[in-house]
HTML snippet that shows the backbone in 3Dmol.js (N, CA, C, O; Angstrom):
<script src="https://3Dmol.org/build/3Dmol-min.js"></script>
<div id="view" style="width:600px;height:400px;position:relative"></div>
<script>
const pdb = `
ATOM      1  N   UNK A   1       0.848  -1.163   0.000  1.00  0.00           N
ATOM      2  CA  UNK A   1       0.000   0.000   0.000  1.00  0.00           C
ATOM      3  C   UNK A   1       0.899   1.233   0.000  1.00  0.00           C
ATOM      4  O   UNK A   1       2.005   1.245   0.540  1.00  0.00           O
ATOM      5  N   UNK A   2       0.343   2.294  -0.653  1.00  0.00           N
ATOM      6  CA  UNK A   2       1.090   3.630  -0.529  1.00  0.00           C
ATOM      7  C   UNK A   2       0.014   4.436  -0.793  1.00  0.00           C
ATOM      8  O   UNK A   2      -0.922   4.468  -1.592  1.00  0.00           O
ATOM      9  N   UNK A   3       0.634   5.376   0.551  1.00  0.00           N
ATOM     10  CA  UNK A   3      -0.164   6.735   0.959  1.00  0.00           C
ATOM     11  C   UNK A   3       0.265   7.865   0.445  1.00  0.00           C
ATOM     12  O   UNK A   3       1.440   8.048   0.129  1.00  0.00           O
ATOM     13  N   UNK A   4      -0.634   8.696   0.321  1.00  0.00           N
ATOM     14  CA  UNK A   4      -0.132  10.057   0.218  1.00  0.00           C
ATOM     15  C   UNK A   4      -0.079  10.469   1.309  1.00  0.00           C
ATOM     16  O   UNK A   4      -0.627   9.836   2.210  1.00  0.00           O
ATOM     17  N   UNK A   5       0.567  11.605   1.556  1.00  0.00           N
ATOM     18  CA  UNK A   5       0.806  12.367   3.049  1.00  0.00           C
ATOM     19  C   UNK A   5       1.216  13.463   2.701  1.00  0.00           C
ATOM     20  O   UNK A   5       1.999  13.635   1.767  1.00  0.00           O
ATOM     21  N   UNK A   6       0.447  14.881   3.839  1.00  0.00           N
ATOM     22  CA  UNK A   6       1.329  16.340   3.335  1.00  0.00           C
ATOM     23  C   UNK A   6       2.503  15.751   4.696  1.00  0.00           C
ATOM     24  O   UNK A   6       3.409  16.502   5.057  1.00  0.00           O
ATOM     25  N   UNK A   7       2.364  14.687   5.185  1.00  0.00           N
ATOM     26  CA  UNK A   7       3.847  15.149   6.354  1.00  0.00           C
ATOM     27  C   UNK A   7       3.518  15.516   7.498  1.00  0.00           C
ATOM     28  O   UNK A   7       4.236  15.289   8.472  1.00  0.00           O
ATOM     29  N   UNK A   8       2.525  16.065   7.565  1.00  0.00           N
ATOM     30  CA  UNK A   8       2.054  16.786   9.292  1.00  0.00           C
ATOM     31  C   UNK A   8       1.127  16.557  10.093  1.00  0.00           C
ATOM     32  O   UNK A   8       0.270  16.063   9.359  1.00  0.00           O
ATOM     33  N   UNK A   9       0.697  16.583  11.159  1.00  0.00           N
ATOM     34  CA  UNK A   9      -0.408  16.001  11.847  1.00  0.00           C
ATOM     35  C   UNK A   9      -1.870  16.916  11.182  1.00  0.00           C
ATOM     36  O   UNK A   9      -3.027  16.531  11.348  1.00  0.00           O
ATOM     37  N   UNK A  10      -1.682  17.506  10.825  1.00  0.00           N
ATOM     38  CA  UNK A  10      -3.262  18.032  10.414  1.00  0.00           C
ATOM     39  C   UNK A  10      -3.094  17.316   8.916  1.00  0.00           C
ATOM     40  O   UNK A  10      -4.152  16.846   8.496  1.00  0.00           O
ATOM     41  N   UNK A  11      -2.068  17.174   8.141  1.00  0.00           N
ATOM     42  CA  UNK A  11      -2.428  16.702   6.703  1.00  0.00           C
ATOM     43  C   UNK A  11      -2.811  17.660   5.768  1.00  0.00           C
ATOM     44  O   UNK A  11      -2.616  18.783   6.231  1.00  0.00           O
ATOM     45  N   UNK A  12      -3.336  17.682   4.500  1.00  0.00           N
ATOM     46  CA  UNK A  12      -3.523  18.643   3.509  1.00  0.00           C
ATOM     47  C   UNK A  12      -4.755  19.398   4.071  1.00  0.00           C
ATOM     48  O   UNK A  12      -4.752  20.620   4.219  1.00  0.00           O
ATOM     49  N   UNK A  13      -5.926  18.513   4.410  1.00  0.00           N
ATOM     50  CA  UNK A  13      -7.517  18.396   4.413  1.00  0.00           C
ATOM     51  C   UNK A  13      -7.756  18.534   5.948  1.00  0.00           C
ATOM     52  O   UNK A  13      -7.937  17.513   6.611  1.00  0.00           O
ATOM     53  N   UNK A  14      -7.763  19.795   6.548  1.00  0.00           N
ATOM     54  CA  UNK A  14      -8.303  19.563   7.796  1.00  0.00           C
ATOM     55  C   UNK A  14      -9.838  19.438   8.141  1.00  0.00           C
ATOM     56  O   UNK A  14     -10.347  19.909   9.158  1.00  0.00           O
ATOM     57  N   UNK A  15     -10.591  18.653   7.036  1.00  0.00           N
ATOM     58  CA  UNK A  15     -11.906  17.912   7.892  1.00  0.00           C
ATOM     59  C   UNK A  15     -11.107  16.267   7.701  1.00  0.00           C
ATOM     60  O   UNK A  15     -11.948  15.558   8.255  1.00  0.00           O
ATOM     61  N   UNK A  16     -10.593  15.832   7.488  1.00  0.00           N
ATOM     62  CA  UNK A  16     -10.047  14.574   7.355  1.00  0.00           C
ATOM     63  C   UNK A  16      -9.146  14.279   8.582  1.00  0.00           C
ATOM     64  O   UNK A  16      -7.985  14.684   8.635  1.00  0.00           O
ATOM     65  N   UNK A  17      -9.677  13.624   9.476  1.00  0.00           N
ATOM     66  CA  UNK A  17      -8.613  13.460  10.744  1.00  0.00           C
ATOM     67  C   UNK A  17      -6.917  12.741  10.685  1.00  0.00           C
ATOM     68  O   UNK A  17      -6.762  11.672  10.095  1.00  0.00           O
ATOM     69  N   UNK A  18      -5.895  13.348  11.254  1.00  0.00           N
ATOM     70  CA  UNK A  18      -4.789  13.088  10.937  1.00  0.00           C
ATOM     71  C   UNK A  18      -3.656  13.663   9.758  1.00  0.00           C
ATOM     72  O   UNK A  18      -3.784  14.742   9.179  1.00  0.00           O
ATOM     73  N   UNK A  19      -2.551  12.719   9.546  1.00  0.00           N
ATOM     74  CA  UNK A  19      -1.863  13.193   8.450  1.00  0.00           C
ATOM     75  C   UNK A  19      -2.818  12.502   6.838  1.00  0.00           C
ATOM     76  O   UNK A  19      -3.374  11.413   6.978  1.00  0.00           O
ATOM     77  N   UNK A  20      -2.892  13.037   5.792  1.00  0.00           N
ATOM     78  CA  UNK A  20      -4.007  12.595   4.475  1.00  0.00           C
ATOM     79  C   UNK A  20      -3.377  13.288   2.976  1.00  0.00           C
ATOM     80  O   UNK A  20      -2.717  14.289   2.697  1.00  0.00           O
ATOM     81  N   UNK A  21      -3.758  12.574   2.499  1.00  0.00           N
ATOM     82  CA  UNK A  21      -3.421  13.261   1.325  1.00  0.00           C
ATOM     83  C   UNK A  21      -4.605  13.943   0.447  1.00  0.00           C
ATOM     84  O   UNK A  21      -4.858  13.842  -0.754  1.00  0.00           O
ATOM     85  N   UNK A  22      -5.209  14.642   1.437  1.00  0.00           N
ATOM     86  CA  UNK A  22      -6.186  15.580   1.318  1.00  0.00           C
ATOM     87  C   UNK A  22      -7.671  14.912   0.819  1.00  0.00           C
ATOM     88  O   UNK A  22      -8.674  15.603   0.639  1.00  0.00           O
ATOM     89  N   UNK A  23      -7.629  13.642   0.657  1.00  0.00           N
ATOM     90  CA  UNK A  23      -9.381  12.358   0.518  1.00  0.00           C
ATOM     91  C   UNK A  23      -9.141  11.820   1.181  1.00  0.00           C
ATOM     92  O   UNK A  23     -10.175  11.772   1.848  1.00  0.00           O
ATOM     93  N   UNK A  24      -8.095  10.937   1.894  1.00  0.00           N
ATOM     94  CA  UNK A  24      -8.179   9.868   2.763  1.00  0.00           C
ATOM     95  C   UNK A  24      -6.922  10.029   3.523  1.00  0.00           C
ATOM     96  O   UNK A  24      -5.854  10.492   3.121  1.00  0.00           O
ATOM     97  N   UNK A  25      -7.360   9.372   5.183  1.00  0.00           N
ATOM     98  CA  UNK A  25      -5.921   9.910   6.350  1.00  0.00           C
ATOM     99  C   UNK A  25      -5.190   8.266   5.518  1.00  0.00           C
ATOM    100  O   UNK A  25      -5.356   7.489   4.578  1.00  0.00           O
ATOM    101  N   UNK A  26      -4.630   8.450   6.299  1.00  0.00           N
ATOM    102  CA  UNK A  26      -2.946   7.738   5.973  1.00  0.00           C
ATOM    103  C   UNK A  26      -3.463   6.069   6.707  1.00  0.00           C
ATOM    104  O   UNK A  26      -3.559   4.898   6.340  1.00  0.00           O
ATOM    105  N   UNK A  27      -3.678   6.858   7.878  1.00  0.00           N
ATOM    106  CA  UNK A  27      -4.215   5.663   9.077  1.00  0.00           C
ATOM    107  C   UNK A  27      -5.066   4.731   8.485  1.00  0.00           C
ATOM    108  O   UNK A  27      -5.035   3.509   8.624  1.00  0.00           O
ATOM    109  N   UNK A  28      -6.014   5.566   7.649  1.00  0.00           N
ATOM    110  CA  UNK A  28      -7.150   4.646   6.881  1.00  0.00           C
ATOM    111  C   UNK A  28      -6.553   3.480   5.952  1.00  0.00           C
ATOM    112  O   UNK A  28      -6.975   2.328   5.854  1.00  0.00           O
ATOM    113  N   UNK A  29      -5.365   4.124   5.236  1.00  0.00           N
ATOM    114  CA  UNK A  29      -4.979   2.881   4.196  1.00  0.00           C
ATOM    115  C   UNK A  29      -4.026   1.845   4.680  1.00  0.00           C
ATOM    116  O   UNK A  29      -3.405   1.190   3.842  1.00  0.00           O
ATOM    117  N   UNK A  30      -3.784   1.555   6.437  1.00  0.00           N
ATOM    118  CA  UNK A  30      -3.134   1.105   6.330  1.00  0.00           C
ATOM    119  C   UNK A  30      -3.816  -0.458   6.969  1.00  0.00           C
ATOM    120  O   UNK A  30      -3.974  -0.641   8.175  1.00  0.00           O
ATOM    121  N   UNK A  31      -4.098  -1.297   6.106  1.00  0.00           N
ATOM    122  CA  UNK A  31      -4.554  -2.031   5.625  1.00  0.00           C
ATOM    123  C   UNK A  31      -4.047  -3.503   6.218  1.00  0.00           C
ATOM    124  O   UNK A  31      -2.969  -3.973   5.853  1.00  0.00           O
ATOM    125  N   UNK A  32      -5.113  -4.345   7.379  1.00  0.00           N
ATOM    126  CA  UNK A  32      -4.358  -5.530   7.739  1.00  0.00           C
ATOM    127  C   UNK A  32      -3.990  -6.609   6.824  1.00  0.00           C
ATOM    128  O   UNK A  32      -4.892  -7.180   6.211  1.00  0.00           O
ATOM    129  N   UNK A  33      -3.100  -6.863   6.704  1.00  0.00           N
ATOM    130  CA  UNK A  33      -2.080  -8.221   6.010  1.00  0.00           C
ATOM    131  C   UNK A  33      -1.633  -7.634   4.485  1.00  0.00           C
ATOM    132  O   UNK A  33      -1.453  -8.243   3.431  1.00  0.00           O
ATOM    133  N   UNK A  34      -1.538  -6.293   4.789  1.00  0.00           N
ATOM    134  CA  UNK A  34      -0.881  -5.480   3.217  1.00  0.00           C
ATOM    135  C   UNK A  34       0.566  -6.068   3.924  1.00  0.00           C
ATOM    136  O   UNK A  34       0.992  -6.126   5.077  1.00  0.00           O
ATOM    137  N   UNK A  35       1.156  -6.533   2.375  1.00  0.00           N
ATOM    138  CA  UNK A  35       2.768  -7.045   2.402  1.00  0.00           C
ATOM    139  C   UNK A  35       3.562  -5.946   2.731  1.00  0.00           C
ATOM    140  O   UNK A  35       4.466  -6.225   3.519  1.00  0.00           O
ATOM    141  N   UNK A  36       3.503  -4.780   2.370  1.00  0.00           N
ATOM    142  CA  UNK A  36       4.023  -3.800   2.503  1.00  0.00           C
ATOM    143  C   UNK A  36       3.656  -2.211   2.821  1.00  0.00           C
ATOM    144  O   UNK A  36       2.452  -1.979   2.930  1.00  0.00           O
ATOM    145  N   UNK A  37       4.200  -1.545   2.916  1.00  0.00           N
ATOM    146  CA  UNK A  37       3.490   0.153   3.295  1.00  0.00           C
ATOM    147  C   UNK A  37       4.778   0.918   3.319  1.00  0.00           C
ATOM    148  O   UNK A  37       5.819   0.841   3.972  1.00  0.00           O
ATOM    149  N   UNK A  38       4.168   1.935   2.051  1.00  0.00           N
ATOM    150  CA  UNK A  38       4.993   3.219   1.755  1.00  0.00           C
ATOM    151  C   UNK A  38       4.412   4.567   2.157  1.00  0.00           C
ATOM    152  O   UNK A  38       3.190   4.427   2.144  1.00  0.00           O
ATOM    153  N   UNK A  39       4.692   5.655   2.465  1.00  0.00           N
ATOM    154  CA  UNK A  39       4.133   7.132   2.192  1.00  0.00           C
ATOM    155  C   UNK A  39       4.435   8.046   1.423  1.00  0.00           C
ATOM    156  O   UNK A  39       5.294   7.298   0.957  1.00  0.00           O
ATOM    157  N   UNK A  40       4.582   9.154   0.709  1.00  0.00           N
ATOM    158  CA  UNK A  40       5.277  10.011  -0.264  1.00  0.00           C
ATOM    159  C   UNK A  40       4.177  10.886  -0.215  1.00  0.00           C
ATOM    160  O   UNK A  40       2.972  10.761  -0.431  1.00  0.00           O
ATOM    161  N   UNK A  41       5.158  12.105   0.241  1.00  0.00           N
ATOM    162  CA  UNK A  41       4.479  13.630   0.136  1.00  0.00           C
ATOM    163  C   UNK A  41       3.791  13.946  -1.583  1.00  0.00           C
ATOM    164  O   UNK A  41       4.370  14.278  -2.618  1.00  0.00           O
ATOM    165  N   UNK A  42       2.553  13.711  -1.338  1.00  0.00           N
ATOM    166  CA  UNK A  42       1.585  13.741  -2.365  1.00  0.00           C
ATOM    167  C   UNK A  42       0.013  13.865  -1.963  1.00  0.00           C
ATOM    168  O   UNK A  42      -0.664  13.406  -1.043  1.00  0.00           O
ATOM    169  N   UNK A  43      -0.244  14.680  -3.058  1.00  0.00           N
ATOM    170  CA  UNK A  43      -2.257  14.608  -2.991  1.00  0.00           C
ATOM    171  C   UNK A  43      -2.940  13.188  -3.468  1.00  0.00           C
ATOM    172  O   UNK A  43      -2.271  12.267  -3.936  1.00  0.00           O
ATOM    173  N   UNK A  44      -3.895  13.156  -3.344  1.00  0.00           N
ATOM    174  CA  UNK A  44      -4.544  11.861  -3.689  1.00  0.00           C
ATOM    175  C   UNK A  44      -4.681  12.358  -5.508  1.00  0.00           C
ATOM    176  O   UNK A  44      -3.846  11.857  -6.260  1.00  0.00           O
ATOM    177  N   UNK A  45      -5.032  12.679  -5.709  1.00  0.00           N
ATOM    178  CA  UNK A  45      -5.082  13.330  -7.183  1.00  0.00           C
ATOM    179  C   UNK A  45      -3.782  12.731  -7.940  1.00  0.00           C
ATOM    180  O   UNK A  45      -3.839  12.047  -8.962  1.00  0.00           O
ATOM    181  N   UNK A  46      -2.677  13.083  -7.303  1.00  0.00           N
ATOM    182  CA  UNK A  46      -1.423  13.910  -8.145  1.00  0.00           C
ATOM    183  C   UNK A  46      -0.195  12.278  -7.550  1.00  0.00           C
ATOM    184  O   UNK A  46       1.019  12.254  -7.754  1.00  0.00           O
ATOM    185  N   UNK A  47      -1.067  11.051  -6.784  1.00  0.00           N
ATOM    186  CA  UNK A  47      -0.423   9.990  -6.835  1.00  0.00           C
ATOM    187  C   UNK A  47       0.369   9.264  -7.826  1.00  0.00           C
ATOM    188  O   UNK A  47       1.523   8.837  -7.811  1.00  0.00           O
ATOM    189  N   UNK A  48      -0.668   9.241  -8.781  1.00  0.00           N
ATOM    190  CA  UNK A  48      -0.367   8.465  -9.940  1.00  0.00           C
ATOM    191  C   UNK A  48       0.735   8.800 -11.059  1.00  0.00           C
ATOM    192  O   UNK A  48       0.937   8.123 -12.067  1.00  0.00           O
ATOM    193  N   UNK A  49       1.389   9.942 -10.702  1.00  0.00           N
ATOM    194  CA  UNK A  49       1.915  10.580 -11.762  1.00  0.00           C
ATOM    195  C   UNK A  49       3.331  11.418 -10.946  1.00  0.00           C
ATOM    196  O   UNK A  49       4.084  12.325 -11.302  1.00  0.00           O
ATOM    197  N   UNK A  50       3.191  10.439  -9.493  1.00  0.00           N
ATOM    198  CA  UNK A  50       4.575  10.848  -8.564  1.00  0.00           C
ATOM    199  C   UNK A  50       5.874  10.110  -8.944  1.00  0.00           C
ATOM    200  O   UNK A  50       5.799   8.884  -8.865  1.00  0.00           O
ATOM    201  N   UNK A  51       6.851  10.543  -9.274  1.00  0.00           N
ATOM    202  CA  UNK A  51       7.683   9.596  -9.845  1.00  0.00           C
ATOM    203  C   UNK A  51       8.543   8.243  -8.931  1.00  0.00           C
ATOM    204  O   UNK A  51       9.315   7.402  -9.392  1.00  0.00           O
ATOM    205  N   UNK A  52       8.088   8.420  -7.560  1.00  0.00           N
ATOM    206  CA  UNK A  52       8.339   7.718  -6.533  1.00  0.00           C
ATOM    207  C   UNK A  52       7.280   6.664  -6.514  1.00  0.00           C
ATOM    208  O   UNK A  52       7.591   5.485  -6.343  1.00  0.00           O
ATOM    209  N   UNK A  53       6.020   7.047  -6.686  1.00  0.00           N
ATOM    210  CA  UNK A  53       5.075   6.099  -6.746  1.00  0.00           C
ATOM    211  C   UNK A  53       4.977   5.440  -7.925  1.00  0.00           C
ATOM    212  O   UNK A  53       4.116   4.562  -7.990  1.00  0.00           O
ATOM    213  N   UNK A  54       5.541   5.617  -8.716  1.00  0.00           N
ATOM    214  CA  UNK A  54       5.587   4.662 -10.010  1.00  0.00           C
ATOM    215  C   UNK A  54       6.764   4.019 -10.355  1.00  0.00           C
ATOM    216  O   UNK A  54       6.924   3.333 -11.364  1.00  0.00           O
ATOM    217  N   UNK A  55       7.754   4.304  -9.323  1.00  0.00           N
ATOM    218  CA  UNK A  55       9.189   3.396  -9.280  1.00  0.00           C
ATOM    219  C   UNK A  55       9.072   2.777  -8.069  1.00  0.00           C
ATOM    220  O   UNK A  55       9.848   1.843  -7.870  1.00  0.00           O
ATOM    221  N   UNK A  56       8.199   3.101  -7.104  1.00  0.00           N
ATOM    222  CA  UNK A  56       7.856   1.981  -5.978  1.00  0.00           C
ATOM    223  C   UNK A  56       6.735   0.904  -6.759  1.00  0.00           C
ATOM    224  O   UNK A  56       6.817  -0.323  -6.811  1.00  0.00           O
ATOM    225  N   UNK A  57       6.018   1.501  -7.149  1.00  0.00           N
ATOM    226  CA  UNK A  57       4.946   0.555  -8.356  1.00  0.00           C
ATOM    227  C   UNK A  57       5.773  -0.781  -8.653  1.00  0.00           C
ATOM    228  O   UNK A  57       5.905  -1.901  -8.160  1.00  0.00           O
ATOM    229  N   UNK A  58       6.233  -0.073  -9.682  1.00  0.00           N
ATOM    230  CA  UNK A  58       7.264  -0.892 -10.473  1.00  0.00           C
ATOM    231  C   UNK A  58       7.568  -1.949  -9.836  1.00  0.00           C
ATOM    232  O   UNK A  58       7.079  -3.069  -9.979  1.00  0.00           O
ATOM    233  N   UNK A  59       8.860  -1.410  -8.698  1.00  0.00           N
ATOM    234  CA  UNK A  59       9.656  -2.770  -8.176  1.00  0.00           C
ATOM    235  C   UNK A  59       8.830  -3.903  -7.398  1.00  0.00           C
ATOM    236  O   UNK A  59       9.095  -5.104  -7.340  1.00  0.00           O
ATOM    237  N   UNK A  60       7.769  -3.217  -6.821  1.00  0.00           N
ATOM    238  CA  UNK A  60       6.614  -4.312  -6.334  1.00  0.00           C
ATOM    239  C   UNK A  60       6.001  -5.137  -6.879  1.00  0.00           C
ATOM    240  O   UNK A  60       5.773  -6.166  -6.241  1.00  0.00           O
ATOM    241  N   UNK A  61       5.312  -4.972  -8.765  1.00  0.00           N
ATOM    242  CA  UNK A  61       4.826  -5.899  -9.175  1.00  0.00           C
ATOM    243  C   UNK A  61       5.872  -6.535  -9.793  1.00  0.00           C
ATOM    244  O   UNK A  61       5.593  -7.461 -10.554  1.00  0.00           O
ATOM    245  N   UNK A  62       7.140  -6.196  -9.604  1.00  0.00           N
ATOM    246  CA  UNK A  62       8.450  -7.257 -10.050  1.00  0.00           C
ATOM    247  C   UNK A  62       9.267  -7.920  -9.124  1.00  0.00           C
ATOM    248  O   UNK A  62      10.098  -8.795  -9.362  1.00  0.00           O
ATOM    249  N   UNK A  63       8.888  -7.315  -7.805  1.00  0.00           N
ATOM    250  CA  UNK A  63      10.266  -7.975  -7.019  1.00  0.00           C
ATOM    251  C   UNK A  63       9.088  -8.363  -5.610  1.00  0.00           C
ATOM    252  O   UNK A  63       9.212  -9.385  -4.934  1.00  0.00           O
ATOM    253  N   UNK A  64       8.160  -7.488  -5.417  1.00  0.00           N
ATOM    254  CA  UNK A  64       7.135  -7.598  -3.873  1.00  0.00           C
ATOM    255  C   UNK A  64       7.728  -6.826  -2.880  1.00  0.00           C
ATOM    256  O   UNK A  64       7.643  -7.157  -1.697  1.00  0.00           O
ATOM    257  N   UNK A  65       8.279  -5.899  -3.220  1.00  0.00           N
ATOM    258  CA  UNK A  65       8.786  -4.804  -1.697  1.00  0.00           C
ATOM    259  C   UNK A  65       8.538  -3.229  -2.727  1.00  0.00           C
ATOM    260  O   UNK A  65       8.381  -3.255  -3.947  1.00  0.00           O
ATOM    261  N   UNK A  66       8.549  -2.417  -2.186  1.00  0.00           N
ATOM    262  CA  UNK A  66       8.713  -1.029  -2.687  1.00  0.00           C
ATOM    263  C   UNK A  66      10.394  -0.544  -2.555  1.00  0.00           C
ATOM    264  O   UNK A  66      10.869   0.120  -3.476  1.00  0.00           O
ATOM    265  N   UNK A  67      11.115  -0.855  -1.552  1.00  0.00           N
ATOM    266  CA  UNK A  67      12.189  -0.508  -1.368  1.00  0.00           C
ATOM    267  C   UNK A  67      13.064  -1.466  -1.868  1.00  0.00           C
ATOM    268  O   UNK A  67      12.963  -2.686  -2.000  1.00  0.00           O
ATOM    269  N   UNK A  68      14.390  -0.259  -2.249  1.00  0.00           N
ATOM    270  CA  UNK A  68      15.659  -0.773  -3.162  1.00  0.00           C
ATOM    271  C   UNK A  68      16.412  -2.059  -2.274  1.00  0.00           C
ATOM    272  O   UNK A  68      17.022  -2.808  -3.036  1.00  0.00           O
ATOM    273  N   UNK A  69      16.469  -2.352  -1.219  1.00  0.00           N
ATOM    274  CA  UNK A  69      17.218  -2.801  -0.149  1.00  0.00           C
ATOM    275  C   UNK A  69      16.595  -3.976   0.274  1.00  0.00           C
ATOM    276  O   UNK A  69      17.189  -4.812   0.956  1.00  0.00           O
ATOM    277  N   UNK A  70      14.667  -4.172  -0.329  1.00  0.00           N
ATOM    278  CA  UNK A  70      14.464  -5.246   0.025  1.00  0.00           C
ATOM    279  C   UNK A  70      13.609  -5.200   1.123  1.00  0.00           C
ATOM    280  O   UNK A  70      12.838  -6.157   1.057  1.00  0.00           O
ATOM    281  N   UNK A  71      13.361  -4.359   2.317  1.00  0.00           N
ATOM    282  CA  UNK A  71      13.174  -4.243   3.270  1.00  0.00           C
ATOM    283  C   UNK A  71      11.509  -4.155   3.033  1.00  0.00           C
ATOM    284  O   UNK A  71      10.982  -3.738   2.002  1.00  0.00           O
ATOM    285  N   UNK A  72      10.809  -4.642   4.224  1.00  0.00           N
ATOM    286  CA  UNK A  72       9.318  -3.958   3.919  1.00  0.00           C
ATOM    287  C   UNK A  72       8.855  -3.790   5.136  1.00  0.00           C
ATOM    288  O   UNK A  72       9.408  -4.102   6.190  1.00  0.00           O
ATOM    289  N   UNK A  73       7.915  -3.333   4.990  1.00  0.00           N
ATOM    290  CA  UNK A  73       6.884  -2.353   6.182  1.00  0.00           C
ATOM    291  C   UNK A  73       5.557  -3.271   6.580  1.00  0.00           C
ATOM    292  O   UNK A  73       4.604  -2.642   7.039  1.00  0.00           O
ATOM    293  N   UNK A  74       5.448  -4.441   6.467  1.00  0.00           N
ATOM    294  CA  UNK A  74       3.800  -5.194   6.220  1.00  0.00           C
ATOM    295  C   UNK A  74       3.271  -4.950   7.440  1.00  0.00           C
ATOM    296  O   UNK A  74       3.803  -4.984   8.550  1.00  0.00           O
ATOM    297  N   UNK A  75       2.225  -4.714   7.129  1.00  0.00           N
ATOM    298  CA  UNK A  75       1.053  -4.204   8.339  1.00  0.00           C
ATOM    299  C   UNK A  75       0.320  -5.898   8.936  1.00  0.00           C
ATOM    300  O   UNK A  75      -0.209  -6.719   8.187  1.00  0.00           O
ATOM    301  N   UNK A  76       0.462  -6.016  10.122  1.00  0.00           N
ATOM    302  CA  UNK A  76       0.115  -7.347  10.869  1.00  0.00           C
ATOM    303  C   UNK A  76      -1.456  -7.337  10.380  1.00  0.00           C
ATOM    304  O   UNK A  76      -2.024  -6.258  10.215  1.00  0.00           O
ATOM    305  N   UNK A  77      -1.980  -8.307  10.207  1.00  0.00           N
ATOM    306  CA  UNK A  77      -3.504  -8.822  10.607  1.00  0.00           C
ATOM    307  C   UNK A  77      -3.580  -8.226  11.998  1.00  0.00           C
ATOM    308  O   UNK A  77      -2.792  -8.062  12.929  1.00  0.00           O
ATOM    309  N   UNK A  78      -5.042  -7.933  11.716  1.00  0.00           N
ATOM    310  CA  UNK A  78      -5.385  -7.573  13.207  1.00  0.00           C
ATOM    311  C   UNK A  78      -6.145  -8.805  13.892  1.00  0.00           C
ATOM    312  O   UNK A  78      -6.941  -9.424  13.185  1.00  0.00           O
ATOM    313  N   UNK A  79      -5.996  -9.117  14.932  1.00  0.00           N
ATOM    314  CA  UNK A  79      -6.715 -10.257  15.663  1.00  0.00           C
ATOM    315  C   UNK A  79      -8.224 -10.351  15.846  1.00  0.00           C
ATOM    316  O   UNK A  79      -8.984  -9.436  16.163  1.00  0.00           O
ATOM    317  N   UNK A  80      -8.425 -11.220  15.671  1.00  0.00           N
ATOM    318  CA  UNK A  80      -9.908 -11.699  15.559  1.00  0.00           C
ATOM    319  C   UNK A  80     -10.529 -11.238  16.866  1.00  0.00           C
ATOM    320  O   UNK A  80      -9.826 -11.407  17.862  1.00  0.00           O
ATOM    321  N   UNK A  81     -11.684 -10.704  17.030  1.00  0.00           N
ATOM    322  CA  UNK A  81     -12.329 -10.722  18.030  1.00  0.00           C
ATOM    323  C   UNK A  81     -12.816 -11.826  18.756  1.00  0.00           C
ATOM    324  O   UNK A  81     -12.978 -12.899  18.175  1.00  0.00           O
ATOM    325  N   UNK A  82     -13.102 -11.680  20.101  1.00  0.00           N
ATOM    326  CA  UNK A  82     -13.053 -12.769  21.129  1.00  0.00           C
ATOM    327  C   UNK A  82     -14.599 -12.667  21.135  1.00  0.00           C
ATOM    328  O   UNK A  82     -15.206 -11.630  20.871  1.00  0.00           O
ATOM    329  N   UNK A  83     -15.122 -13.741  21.434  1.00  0.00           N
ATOM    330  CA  UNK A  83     -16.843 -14.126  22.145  1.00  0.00           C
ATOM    331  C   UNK A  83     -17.411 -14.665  20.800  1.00  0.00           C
ATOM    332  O   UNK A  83     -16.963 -15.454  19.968  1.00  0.00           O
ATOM    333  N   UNK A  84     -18.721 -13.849  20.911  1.00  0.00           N
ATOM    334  CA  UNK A  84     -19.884 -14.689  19.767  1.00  0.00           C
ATOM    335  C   UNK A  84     -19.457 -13.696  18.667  1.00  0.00           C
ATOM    336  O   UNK A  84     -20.228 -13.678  17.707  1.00  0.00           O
ATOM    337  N   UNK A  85     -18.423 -12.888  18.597  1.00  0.00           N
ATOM    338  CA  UNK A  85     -18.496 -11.881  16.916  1.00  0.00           C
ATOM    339  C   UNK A  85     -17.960 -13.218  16.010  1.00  0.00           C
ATOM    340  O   UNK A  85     -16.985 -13.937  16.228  1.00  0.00           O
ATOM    341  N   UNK A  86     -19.040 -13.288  14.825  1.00  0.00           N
ATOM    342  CA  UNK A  86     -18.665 -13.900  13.974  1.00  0.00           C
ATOM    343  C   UNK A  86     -18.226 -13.682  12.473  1.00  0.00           C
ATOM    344  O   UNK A  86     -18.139 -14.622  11.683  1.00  0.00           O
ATOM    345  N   UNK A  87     -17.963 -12.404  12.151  1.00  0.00           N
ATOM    346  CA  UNK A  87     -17.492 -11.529  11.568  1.00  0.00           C
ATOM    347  C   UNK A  87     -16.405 -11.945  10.965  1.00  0.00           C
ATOM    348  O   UNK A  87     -15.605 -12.415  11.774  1.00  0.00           O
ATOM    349  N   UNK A  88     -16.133 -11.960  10.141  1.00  0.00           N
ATOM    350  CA  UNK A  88     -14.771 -12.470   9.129  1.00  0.00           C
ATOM    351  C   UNK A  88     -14.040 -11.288   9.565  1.00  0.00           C
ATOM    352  O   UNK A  88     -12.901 -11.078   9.148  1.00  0.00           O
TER     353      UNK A  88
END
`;
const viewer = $3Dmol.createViewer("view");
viewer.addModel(pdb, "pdb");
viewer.setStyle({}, {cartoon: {color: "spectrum"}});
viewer.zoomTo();
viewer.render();
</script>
């Protein structure tokens, strides 16, 4: 997964709680059992056409990490709830 972020605790969008890339906080995309997680100072708009996000692109659908080194960021599963929630 990769976020946009202005970088700061208010974010681009201050009705959007947190750091955001001015449609969605950061917090929101970070996604249980994503293999990996990037951020890059960007709008949600202006993602697609970041040259970081399309050379992190890249090496992911070729190699499965965003970073040159190999390293990744994967966000844990979150644990199942306890009792009668039967909720996937």
């Amino acid at each position: 997964m990769i976020a946009g972020q202005a970088g700061t605790p208010r974010g681009f969008n201050p009705l959007v709680p947190g750091d955001d890339d001015g449609t969605v906080s950061v917090e929101s995309t970070r996604l249980s059992g994503a293999t990996d997680f990037a951020t890059v100072r960007a709008g949600h708009s202006f993602l697609m056409f970041n040259s970081q996000v399309i050379e992190w692109t890249s090496r992911y659908l070729k190699h499965g990490h965003f970073r040159k080194d190999g390293s990744r960021q994967p966000i844990s599963p979150k644990p199942k709830p306890k009792g009668g929630d039967s909720r996937p």
